[in-house]
N, C-alpha and C positions, 0 to 999 in steps of 0.2 A: 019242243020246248020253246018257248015264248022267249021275247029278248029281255022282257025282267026277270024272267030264269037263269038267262045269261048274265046280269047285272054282278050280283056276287061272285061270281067264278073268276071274271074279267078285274075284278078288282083284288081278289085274292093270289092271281097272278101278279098284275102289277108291283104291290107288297111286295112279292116275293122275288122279282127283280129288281125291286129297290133293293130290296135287303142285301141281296147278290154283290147289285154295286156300288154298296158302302163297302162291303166286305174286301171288295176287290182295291180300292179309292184306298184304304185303310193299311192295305198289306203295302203298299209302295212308299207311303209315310211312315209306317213304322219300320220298316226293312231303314230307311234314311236315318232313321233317329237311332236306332239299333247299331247302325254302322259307325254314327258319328259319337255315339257313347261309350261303344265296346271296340273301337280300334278295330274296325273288321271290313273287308270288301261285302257290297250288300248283299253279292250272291251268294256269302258264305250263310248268311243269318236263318235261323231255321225260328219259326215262327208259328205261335198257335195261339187262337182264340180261347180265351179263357171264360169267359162272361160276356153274355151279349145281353142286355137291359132293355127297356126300352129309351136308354139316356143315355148310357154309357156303353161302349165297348172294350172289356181290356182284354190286350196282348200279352202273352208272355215273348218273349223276344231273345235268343242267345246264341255265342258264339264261343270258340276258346273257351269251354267250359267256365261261360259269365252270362249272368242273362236279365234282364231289365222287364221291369209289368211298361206296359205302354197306352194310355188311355185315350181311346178315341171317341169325340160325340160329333154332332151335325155338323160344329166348329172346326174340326181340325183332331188332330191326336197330340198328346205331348206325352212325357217321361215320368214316369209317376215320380210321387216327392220321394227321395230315400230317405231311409229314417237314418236320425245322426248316430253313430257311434258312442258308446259311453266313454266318459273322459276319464284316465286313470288319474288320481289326486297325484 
């Protein structure tokens, strides 16, 4: 195999080390954000990817039977918006 054979493969690794370590970049912010929303030590926080995009990544995130979506892109991760509660008249 020639080394432009090689060319694809080697890139298609890298990809997939990046992706690895956003994956990874991603779980120790959200584990933080999780802890400081739901009142929880961060090693309690069980955590799973829910949607991975090419833009967005969301977490689902929960502890004490409570659990938060958590949005992560190239930026940073934050808390998704919660939706307001309906006001009783």
């Amino acid at each position: 195999m020639t080394a432009l054979g090689l060319l694809p493969r080697c890139w298609a690794l890298l990809l997939a080390a990046a992706a690895v370590g956003c994956a990874n970049q991603d779980l120790q912010r959200v584990r933080s954000i999780a802890a400081r929303r739901l009142a929880c030590p961060e090693d309690e926080v069980d955590t799973e990817l829910e949607d991975d995009s090419a833009t967005i990544r969301v977490w689902i995130a929960g502890c004490n039977s409570r659990m938060i979506h958590v949005w992560c892109t190239n930026r940073g991760c934050d808390p998704a918006l919660e939706p307001i509660p309906d006001q009783a008249p």
